[in-house]
C-alpha positions in Angstrom: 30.5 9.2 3.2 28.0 10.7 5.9 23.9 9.6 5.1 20.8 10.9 6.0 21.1 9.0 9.3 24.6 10.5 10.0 23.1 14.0 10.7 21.3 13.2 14.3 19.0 16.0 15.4 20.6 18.1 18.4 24.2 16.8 17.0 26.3 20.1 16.4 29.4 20.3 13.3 32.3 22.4 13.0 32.5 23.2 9.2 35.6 25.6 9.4 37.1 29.0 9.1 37.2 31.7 7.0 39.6 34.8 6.5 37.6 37.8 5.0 39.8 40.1 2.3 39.0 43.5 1.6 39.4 42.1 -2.2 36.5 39.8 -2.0 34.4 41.9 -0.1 35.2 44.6 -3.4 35.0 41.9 -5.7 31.9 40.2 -4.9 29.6 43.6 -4.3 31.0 45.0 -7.6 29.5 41.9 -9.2 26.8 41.1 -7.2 25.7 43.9 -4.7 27.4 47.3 -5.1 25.4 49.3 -2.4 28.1 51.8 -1.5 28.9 50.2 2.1 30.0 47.5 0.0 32.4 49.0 -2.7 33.0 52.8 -1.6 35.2 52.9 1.3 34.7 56.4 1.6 30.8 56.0 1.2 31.3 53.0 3.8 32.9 55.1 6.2 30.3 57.5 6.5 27.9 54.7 7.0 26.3 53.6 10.0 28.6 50.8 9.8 31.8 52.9 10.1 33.6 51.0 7.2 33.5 48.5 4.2 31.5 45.6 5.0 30.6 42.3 3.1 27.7 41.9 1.5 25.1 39.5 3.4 25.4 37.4 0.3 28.7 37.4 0.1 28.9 36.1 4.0 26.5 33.6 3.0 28.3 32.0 0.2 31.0 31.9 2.6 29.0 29.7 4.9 28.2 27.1 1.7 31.6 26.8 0.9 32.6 25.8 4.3 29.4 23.8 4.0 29.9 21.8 0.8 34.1 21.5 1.6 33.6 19.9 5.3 30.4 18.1 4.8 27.9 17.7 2.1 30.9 17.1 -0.4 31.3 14.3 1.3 27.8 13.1 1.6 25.2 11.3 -0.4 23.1 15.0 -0.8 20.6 15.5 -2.9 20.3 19.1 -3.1 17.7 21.2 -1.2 14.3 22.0 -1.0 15.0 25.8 0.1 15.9 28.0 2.6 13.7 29.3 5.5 15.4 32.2 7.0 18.2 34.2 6.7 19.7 36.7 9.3 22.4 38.9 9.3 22.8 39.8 12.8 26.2 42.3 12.4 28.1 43.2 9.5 31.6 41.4 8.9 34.5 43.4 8.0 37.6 42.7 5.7 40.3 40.7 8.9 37.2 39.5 10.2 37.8 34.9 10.4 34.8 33.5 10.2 33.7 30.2 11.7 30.7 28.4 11.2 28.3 25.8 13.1 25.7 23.2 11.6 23.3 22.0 13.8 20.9 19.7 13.3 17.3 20.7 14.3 15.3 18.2 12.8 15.6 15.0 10.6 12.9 12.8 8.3 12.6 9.8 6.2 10.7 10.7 3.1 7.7 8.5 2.7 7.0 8.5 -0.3 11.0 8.3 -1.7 12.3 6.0 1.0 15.8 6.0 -0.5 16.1 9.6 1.1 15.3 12.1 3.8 15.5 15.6 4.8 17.2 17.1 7.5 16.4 20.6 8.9 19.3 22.7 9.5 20.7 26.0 10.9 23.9 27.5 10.3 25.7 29.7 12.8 28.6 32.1 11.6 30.6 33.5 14.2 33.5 36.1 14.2 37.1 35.9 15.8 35.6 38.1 18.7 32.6 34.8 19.3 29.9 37.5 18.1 27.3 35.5 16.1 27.0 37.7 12.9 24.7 35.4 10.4 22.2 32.7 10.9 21.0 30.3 7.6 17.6 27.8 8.6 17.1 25.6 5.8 16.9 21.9 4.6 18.7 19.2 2.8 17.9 16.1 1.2 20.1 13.4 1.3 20.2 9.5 0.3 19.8 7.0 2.8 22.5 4.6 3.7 22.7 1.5 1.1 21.6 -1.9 3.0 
């Protein structure tokens, strides 16, 4: 079980890899975000991104999943406060493998719950070819470890 005072600031987590399908990528636009570069190969191809492409939300969700499976599943989390900032830097394609990075940028006890604190985050996904292609800054709260 990882605490609040398991997630030291400058400290750096693997959270895993992730194969992107072209089924997904269809799947989750036609349900979610079904902007042509995202469900029309044809449209996709004459896009400036040359091909189908995942939505940024889809790429996101992604990231979560590796999240919650390698780390805050396992924690004493309390949710989260928000998100800051969310970049998608270059698209990600269906045979694209994603791998993704937590680092810790900043950590505090609450004062005025002191049986938590929040830690300040950002999220690097990389592709198999190490090009950074989405960043996530945001927060967590998480329970303190028991006396």
């Amino acid at each position: 079980m990882l605490y609040f005072e398991d997630f030291a600031v400058g400290s750096r987590r693997e959270l895993g890899s992730y194969l992107v399908t072209e089924e997904e990528i269809l799947g989750f636009a036609r349900q979610y975000d079904p902007q042509p570069f995202h469900i029309d190969k044809e449209a996709a191809a004459k896009s400036i991104y040359g091909g189908l492409i995942s939505s940024g939300w889809m790429t996101c969700s992604i990231m979560m999943r590796l999240l919650v499976l390698s780390t805050t599943g396992k924690s004493a989390s309390m949710g989260s406060p928000g998100v800051d900032e969310i970049r998608w830097l270059k698209p990600v394609h269906a045979g694209d493998t994603l791998t993704v990075v937590l680092n810790v940028l900043d950590s505090r006890p609450s004062q005025s719950k002191p049986d938590r604190g929040v830690v300040h985050t950002q999220w690097e996904a990389t592709n198999q070819r190490g090009e950074l292609v989405c960043t996530v800054k945001g927060m967590g709260m998480y329970g303190r470890r028991p006396a």
